[in-house]
Gaussian input, Z-matrix of N, CA and C with variables (Angstrom, degrees):
# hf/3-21g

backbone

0 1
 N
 C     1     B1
 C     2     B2     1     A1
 N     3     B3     2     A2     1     D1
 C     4     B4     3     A3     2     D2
 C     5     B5     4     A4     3     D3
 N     6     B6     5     A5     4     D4
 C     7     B7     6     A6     5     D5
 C     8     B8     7     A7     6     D6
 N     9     B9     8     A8     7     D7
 C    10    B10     9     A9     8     D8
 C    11    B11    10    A10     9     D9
 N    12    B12    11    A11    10    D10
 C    13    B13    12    A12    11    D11
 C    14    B14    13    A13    12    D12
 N    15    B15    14    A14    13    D13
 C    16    B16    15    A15    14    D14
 C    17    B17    16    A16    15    D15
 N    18    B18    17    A17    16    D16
 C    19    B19    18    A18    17    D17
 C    20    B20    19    A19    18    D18
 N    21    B21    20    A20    19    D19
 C    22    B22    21    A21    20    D20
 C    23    B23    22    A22    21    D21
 N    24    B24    23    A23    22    D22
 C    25    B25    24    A24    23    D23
 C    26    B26    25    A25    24    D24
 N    27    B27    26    A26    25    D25
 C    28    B28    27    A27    26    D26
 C    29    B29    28    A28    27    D27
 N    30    B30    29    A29    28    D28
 C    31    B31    30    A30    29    D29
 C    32    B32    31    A31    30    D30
 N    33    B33    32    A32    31    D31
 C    34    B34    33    A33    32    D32
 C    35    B35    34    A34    33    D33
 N    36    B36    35    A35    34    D34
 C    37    B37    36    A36    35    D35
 C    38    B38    37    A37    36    D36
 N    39    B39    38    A38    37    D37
 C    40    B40    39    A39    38    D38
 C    41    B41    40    A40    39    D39
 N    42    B42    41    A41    40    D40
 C    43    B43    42    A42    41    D41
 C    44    B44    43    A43    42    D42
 N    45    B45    44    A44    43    D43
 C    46    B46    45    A45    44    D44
 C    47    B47    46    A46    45    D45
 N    48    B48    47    A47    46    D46
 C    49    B49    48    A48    47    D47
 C    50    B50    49    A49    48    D48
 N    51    B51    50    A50    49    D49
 C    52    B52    51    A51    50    D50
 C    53    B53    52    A52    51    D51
 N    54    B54    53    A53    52    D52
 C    55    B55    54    A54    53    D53
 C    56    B56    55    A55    54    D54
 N    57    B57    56    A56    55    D55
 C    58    B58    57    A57    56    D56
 C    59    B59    58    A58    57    D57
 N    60    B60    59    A59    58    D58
 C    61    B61    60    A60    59    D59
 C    62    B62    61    A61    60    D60
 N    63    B63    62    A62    61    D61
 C    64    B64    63    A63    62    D62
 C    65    B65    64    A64    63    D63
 N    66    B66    65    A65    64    D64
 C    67    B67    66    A66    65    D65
 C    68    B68    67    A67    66    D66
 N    69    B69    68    A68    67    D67
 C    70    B70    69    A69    68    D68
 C    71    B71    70    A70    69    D69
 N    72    B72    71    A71    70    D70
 C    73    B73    72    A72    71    D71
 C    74    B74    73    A73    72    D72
 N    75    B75    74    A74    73    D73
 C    76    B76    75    A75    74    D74
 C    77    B77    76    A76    75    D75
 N    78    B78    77    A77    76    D76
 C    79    B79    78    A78    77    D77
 C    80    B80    79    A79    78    D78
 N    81    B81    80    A80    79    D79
 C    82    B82    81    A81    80    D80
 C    83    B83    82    A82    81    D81
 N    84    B84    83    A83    82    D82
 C    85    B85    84    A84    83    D83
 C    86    B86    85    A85    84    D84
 N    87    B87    86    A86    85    D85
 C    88    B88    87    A87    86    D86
 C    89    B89    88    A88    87    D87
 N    90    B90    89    A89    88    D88
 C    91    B91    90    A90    89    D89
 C    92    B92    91    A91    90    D90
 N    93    B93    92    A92    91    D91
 C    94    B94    93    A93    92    D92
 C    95    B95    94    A94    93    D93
 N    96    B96    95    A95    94    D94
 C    97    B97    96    A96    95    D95
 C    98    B98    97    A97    96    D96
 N    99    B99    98    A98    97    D97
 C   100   B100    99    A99    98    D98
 C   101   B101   100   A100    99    D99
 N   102   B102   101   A101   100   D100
 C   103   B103   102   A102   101   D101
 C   104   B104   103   A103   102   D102
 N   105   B105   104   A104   103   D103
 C   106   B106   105   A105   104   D104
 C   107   B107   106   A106   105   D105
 N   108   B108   107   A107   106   D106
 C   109   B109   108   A108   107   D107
 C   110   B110   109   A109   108   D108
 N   111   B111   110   A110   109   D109
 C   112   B112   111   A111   110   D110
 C   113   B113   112   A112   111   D111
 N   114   B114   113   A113   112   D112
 C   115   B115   114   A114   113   D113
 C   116   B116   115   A115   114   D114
 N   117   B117   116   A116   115   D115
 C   118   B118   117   A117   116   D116
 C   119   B119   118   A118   117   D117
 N   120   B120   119   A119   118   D118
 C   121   B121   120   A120   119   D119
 C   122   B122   121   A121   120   D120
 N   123   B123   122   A122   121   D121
 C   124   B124   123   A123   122   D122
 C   125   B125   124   A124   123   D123
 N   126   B126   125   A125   124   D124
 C   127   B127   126   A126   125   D125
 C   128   B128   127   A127   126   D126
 N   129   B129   128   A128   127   D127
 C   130   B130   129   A129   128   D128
 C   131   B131   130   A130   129   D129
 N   132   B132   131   A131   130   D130
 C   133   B133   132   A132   131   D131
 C   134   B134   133   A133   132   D132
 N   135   B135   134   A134   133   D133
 C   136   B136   135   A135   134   D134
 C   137   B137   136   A136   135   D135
 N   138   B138   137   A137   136   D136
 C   139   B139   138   A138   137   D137
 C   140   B140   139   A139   138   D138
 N   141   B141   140   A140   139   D139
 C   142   B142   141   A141   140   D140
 C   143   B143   142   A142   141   D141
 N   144   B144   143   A143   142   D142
 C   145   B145   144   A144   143   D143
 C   146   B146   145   A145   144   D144
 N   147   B147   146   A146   145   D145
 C   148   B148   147   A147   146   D146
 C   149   B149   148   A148   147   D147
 N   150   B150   149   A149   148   D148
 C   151   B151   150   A150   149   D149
 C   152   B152   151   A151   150   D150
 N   153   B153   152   A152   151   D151
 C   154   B154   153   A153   152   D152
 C   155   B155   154   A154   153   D153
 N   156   B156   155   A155   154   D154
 C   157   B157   156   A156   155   D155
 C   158   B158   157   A157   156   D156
 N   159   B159   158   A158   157   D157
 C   160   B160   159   A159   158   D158
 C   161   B161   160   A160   159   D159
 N   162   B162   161   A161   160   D160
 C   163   B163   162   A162   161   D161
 C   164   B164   163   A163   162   D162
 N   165   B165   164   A164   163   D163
 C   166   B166   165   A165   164   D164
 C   167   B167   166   A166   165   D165
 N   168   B168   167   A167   166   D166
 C   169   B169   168   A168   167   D167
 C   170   B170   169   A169   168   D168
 N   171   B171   170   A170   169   D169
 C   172   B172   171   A171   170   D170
 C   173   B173   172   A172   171   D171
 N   174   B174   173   A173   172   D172
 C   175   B175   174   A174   173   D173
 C   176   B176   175   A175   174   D174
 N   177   B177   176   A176   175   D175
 C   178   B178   177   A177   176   D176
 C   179   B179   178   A178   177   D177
 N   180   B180   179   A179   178   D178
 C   181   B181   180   A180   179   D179
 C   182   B182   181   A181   180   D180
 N   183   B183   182   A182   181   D181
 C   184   B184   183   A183   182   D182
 C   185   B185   184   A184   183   D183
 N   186   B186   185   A185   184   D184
 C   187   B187   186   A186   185   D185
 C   188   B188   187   A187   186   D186
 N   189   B189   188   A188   187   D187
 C   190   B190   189   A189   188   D188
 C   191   B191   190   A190   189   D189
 N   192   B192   191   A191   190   D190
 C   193   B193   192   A192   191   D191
 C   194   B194   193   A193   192   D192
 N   195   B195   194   A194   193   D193
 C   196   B196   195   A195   194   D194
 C   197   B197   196   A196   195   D195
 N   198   B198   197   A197   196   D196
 C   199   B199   198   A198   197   D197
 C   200   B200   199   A199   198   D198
 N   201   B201   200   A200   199   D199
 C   202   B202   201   A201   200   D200
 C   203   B203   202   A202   201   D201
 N   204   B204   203   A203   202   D202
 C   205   B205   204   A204   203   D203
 C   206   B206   205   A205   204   D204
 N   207   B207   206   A206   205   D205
 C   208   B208   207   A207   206   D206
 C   209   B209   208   A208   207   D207
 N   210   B210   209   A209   208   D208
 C   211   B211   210   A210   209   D209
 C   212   B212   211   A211   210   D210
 N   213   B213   212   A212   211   D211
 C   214   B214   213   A213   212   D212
 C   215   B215   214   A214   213   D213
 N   216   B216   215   A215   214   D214
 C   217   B217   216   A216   215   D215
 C   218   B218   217   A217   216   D216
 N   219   B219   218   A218   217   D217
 C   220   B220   219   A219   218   D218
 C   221   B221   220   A220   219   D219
 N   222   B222   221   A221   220   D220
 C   223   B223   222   A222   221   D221
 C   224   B224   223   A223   222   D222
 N   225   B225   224   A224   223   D223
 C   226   B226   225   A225   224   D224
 C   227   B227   226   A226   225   D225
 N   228   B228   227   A227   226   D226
 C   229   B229   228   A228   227   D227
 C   230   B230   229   A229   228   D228
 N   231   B231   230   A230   229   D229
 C   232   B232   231   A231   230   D230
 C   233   B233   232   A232   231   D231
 N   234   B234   233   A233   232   D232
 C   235   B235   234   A234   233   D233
 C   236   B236   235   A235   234   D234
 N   237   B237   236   A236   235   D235
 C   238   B238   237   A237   236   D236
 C   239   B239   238   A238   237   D237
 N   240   B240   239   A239   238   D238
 C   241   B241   240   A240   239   D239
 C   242   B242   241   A241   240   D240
 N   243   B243   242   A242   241   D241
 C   244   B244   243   A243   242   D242
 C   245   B245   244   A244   243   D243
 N   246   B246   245   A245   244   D244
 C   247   B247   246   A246   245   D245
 C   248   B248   247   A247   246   D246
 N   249   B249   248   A248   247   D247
 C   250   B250   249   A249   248   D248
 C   251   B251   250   A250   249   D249
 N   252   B252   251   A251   250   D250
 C   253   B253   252   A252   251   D251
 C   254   B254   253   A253   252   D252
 N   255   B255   254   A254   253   D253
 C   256   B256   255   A255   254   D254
 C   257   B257   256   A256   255   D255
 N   258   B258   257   A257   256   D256
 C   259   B259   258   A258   257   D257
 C   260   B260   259   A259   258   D258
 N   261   B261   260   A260   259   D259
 C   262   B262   261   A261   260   D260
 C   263   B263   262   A262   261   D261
 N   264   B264   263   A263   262   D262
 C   265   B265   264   A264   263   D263
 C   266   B266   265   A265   264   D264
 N   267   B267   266   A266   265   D265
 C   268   B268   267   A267   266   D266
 C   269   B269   268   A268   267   D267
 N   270   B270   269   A269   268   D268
 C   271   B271   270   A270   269   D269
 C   272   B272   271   A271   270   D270
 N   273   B273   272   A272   271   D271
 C   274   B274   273   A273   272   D272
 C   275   B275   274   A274   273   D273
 N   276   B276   275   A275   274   D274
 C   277   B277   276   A276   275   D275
 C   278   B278   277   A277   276   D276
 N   279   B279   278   A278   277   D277
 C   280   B280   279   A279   278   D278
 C   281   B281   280   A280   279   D279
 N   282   B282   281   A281   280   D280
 C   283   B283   282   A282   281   D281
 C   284   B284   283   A283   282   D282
 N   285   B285   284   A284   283   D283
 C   286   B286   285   A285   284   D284
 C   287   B287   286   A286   285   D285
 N   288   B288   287   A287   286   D286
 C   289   B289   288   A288   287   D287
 C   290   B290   289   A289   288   D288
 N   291   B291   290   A290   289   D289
 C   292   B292   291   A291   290   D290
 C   293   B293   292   A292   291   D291
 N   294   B294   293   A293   292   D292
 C   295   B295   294   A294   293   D293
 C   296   B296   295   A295   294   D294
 N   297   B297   296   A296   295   D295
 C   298   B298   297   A297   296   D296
 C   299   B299   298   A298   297   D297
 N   300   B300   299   A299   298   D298
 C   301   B301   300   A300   299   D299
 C   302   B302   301   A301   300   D300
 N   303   B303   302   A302   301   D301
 C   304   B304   303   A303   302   D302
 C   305   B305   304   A304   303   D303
 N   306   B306   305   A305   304   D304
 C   307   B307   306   A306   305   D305
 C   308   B308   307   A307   306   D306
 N   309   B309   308   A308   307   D307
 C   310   B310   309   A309   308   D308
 C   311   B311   310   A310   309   D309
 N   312   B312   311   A311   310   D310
 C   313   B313   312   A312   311   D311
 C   314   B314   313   A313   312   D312
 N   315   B315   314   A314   313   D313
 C   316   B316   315   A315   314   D314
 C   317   B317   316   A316   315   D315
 N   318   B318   317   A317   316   D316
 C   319   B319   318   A318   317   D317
 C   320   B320   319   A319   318   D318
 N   321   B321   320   A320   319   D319
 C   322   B322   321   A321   320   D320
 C   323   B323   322   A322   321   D321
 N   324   B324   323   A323   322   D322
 C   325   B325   324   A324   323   D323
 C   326   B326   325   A325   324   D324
 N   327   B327   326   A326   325   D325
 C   328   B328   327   A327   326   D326
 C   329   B329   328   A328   327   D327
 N   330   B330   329   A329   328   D328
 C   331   B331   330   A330   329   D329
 C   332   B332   331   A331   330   D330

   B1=1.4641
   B2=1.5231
   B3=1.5561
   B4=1.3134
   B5=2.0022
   B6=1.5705
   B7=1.4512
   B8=2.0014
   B9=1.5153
   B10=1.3838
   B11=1.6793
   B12=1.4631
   B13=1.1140
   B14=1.5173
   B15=1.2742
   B16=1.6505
   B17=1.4247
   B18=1.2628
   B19=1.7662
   B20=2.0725
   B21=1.1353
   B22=1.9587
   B23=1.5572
   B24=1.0677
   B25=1.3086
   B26=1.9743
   B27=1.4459
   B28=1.4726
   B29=2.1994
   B30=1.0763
   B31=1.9062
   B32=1.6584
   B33=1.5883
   B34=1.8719
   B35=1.5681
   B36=1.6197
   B37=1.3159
   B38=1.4671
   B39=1.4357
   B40=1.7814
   B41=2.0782
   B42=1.6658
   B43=1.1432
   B44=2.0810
   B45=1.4375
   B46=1.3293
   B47=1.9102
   B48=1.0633
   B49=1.8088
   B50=1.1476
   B51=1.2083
   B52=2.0164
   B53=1.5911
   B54=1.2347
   B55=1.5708
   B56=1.9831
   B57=1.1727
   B58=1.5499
   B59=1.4386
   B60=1.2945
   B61=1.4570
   B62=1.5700
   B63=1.3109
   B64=1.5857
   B65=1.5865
   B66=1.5179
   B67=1.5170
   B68=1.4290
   B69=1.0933
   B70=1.7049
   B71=1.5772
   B72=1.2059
   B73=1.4987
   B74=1.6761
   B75=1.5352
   B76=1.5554
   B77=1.1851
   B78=1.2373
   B79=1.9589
   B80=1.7672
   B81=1.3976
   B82=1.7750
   B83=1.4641
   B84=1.5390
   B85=1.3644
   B86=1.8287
   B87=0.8209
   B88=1.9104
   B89=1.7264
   B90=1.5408
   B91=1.5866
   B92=1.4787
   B93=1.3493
   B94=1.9806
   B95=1.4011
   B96=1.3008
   B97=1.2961
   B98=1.4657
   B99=1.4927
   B100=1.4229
   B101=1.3495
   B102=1.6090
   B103=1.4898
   B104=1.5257
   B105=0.9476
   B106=1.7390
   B107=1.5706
   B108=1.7945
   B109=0.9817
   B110=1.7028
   B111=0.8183
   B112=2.2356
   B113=1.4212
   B114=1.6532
   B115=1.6255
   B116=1.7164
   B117=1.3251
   B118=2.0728
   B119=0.6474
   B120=1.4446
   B121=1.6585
   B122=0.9049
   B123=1.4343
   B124=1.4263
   B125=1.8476
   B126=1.3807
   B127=1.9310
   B128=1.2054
   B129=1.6513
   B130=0.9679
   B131=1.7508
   B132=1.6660
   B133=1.6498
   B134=1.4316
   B135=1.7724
   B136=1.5903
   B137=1.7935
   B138=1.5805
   B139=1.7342
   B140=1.7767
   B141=1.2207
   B142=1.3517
   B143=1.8730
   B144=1.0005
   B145=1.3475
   B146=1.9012
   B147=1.3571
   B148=1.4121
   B149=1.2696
   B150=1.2059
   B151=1.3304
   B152=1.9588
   B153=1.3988
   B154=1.9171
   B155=1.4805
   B156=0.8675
   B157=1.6728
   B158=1.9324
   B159=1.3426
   B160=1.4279
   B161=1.9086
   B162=1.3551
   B163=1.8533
   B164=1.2362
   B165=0.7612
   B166=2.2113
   B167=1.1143
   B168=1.3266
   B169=1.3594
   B170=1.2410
   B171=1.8580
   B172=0.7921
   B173=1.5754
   B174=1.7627
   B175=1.3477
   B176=1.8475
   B177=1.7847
   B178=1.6155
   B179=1.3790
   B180=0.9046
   B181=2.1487
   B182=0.9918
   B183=1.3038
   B184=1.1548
   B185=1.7965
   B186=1.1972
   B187=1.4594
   B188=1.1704
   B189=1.5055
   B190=1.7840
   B191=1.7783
   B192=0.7697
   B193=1.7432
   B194=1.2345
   B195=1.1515
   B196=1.5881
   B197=1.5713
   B198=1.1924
   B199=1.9340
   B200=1.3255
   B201=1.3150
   B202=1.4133
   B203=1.6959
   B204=1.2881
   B205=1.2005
   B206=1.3833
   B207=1.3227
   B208=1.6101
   B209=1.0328
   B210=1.6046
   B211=1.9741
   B212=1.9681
   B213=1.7661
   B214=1.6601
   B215=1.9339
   B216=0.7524
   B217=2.0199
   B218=1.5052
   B219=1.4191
   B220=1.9175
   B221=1.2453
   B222=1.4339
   B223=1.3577
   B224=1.9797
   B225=1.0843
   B226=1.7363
   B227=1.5439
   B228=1.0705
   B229=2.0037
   B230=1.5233
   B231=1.4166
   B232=1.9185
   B233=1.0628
   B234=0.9704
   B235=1.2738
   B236=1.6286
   B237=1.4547
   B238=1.6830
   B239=1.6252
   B240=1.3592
   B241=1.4544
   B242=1.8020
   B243=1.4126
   B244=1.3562
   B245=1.2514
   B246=1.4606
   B247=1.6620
   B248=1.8334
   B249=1.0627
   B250=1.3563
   B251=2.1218
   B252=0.3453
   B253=1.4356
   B254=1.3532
   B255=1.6663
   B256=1.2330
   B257=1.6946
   B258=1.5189
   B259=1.8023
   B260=1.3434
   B261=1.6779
   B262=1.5611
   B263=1.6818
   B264=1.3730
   B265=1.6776
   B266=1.4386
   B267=0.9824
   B268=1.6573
   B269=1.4908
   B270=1.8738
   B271=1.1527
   B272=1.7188
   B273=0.7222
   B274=2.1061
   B275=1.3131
   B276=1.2502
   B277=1.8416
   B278=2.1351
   B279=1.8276
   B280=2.1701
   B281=1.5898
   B282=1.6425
   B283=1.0575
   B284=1.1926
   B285=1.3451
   B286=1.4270
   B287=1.6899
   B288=1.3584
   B289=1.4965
   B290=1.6491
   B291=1.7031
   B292=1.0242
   B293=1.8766
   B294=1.4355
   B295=1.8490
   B296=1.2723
   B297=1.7734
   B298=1.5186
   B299=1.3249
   B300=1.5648
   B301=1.6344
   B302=1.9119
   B303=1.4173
   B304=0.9628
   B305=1.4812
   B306=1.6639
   B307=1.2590
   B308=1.9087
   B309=1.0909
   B310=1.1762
   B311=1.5935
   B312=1.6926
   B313=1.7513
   B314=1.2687
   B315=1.3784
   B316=1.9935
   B317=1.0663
   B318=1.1221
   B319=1.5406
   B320=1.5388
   B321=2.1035
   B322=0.9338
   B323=1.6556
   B324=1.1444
   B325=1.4833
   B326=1.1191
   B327=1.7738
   B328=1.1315
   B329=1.1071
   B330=1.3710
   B331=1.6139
   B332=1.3230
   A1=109.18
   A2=125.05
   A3=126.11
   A4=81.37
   A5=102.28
   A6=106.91
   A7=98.15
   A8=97.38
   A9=100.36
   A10=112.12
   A11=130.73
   A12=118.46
   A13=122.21
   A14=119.60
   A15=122.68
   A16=96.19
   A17=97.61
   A18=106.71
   A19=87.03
   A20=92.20
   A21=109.43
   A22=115.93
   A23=119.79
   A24=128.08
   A25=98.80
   A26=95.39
   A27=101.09
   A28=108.65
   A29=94.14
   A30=87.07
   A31=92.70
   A32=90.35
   A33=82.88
   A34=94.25
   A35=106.52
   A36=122.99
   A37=81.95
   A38=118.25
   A39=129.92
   A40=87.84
   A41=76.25
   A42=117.73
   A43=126.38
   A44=91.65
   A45=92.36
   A46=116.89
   A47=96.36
   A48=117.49
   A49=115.88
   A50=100.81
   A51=110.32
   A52=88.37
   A53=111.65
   A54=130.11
   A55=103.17
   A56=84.76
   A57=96.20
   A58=128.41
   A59=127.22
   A60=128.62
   A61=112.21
   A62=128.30
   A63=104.40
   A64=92.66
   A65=98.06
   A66=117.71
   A67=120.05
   A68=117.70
   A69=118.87
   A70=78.77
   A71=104.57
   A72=145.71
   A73=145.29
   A74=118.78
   A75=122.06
   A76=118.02
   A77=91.38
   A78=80.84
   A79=97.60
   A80=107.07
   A81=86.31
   A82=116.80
   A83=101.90
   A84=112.86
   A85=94.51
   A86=112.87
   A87=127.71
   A88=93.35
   A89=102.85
   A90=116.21
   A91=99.47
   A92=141.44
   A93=118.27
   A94=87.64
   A95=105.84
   A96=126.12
   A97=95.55
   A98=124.22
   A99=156.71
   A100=119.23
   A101=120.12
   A102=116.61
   A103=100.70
   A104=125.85
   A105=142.20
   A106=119.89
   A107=114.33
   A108=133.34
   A109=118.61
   A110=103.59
   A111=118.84
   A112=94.66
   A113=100.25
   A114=96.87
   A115=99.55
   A116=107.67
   A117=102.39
   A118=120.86
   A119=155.41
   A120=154.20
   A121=123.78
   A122=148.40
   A123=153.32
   A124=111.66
   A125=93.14
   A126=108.95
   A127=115.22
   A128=117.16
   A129=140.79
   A130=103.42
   A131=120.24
   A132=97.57
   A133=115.71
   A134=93.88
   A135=79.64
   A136=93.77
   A137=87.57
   A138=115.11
   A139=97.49
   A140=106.85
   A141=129.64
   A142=108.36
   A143=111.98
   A144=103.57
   A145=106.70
   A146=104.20
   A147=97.08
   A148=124.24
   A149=157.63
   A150=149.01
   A151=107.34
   A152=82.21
   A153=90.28
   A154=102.75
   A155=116.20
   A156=123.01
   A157=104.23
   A158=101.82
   A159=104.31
   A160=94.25
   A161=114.85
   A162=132.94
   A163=89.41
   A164=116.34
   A165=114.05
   A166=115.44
   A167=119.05
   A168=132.51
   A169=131.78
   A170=132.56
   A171=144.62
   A172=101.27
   A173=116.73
   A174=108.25
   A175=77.44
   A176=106.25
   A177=127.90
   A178=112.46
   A179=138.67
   A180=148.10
   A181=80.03
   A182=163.93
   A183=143.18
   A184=112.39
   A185=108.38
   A186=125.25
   A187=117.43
   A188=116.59
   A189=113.14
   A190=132.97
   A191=103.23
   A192=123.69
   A193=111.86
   A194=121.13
   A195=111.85
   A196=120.91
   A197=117.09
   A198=141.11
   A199=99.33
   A200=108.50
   A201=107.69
   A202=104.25
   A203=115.97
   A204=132.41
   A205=117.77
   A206=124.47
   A207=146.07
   A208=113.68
   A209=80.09
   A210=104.89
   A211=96.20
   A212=92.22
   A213=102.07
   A214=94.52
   A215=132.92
   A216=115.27
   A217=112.63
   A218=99.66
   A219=102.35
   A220=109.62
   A221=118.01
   A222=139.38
   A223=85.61
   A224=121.22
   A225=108.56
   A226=97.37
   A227=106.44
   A228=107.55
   A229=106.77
   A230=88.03
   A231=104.35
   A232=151.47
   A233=139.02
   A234=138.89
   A235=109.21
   A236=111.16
   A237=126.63
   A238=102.76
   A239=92.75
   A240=114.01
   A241=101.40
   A242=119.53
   A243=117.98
   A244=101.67
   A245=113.53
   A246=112.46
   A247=110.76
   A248=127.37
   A249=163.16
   A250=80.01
   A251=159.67
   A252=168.26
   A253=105.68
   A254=129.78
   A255=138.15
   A256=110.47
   A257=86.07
   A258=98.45
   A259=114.45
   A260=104.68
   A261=125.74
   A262=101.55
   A263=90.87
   A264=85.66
   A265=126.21
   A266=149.04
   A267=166.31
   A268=83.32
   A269=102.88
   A270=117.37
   A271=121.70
   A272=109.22
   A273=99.40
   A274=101.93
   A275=100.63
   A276=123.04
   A277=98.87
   A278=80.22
   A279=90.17
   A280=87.50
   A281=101.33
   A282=109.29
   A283=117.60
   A284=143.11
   A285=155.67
   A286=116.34
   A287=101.43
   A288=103.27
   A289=111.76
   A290=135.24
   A291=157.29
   A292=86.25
   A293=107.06
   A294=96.96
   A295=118.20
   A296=100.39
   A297=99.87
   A298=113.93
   A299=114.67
   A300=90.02
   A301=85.09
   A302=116.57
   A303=144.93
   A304=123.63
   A305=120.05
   A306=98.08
   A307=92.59
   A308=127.47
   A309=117.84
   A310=112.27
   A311=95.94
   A312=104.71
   A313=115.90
   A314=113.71
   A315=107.87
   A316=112.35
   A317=128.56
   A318=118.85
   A319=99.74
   A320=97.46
   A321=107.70
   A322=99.26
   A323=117.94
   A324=137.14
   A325=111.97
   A326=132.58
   A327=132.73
   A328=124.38
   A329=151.17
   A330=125.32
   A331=102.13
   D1=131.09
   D2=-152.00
   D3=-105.98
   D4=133.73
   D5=172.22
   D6=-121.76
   D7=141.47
   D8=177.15
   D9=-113.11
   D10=107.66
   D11=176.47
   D12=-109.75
   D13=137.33
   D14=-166.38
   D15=-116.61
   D16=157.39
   D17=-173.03
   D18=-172.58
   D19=169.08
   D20=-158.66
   D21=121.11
   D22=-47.74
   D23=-152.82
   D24=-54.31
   D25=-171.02
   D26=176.89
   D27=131.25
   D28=-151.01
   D29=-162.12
   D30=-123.50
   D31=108.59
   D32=161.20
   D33=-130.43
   D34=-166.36
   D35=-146.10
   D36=-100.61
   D37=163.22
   D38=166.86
   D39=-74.43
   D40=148.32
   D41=-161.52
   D42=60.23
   D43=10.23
   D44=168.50
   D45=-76.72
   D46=-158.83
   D47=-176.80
   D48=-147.35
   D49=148.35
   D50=-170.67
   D51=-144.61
   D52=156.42
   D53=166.23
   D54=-128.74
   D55=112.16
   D56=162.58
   D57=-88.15
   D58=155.67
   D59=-158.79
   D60=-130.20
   D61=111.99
   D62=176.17
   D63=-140.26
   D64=123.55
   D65=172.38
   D66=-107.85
   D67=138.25
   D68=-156.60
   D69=-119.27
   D70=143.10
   D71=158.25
   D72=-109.28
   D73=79.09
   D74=-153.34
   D75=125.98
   D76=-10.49
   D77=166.29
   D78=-166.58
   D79=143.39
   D80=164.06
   D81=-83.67
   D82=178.31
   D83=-160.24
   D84=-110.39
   D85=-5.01
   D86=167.47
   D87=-13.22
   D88=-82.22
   D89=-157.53
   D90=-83.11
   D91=13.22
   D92=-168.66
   D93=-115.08
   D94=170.28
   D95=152.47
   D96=-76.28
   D97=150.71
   D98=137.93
   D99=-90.71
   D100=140.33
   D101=-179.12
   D102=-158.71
   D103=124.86
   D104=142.24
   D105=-56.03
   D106=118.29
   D107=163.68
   D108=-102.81
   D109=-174.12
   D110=-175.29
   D111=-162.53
   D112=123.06
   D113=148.02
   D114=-111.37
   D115=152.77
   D116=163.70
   D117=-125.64
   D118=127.07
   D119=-173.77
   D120=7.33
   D121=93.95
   D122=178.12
   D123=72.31
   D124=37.39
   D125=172.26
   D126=-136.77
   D127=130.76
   D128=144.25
   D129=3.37
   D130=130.13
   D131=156.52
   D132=-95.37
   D133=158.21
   D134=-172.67
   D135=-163.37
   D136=151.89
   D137=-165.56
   D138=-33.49
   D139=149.76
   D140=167.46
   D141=-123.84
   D142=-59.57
   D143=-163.98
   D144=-148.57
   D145=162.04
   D146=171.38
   D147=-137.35
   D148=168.64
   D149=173.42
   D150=-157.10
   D151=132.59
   D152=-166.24
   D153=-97.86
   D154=-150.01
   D155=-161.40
   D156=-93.87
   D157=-46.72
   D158=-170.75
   D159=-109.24
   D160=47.76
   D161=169.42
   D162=37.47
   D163=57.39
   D164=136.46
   D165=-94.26
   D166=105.57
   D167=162.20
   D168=-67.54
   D169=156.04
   D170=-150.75
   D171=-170.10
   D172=128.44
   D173=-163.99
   D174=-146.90
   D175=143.26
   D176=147.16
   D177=-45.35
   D178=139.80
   D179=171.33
   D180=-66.23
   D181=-73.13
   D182=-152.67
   D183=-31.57
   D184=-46.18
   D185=-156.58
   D186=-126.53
   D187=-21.95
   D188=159.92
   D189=-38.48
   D190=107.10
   D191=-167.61
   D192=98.54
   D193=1.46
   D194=176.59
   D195=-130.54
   D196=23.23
   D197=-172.94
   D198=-155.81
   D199=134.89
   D200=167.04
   D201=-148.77
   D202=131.41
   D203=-166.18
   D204=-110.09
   D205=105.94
   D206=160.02
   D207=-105.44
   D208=164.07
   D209=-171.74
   D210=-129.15
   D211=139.98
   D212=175.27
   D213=-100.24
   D214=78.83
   D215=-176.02
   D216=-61.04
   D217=-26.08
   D218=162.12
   D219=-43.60
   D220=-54.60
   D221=-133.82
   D222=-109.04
   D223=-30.81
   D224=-165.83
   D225=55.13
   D226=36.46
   D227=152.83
   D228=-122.95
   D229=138.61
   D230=133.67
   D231=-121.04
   D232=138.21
   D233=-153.61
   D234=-115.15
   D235=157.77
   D236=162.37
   D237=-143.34
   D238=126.19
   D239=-179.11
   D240=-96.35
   D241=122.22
   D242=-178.31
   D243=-119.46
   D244=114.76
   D245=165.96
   D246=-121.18
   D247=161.57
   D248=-166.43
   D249=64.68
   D250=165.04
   D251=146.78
   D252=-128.33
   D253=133.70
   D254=155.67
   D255=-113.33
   D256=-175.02
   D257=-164.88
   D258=-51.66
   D259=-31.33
   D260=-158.97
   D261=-68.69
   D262=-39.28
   D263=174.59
   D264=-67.80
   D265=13.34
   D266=-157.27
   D267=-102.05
   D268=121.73
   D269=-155.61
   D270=-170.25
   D271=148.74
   D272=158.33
   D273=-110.09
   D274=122.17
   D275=-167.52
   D276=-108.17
   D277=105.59
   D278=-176.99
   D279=-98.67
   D280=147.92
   D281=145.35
   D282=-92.61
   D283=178.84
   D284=-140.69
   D285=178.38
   D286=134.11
   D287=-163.09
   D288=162.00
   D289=135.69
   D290=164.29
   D291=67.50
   D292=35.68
   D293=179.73
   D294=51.61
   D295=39.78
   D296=151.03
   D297=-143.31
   D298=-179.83
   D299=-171.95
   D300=-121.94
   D301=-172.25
   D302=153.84
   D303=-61.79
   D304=179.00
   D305=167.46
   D306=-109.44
   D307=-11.13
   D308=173.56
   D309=105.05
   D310=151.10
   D311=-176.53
   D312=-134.98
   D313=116.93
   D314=-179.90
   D315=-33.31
   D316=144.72
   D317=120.63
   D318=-129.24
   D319=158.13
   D320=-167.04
   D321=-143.71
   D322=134.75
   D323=-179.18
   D324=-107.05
   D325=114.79
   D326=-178.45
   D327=-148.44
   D328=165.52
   D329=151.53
   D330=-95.75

């Protein structure tokens, strides 16, 4: 049974950066696509980013040029690098992968 756990999250200031972490457990992540979701307070969740088997990426306008999403396959991590961050992004950030999800990691944008 493949478990995905994310950890990074937490409270920085707008225009800061956070790096998120999601390590899968039970299977490697070598051959799947990987993808980053956000739900935010009373919203729909919804795709953030994607990463395929041979790292072709794929990012929401929301977040294109400013998230960027890698994979360690040594490591069975992935990662999302978030820089300028605003309020809008304040969120529970899932990773996604082998059709399961995570349990998820705040992040929170504030002054």
């Amino acid at each position: 049974q493949v478990q995905l756990v994310e950890s990074g999250g937490g409270l920085v200031q707008p225009g800061g950066s956070l790096r998120l972490s999601c390590v899968a457990s039970g299977s490697t992540i070598r051959f799947n696509t990987m993808a980053w979701f956000r739900q935010a307070p009373g919203k729909e969740r919804e795709w953030v980013a994607s990463i395929t088997a041979s790292s072709g990426t794929t990012y929401g306008n929301d977040v294109k040029g400013r998230f960027t999403i890698s994979r360690d396959n040594g490591k069975n991590t992935v990662y999302l690098q978030m820089d300028s961050l605003e309020p809008e992004d304040t969120a529970v950030y899932y990773c996604r992968g082998f059709n399961t999800w995570g349990r998820g990691t705040q992040v929170t944008i504030s002054s």
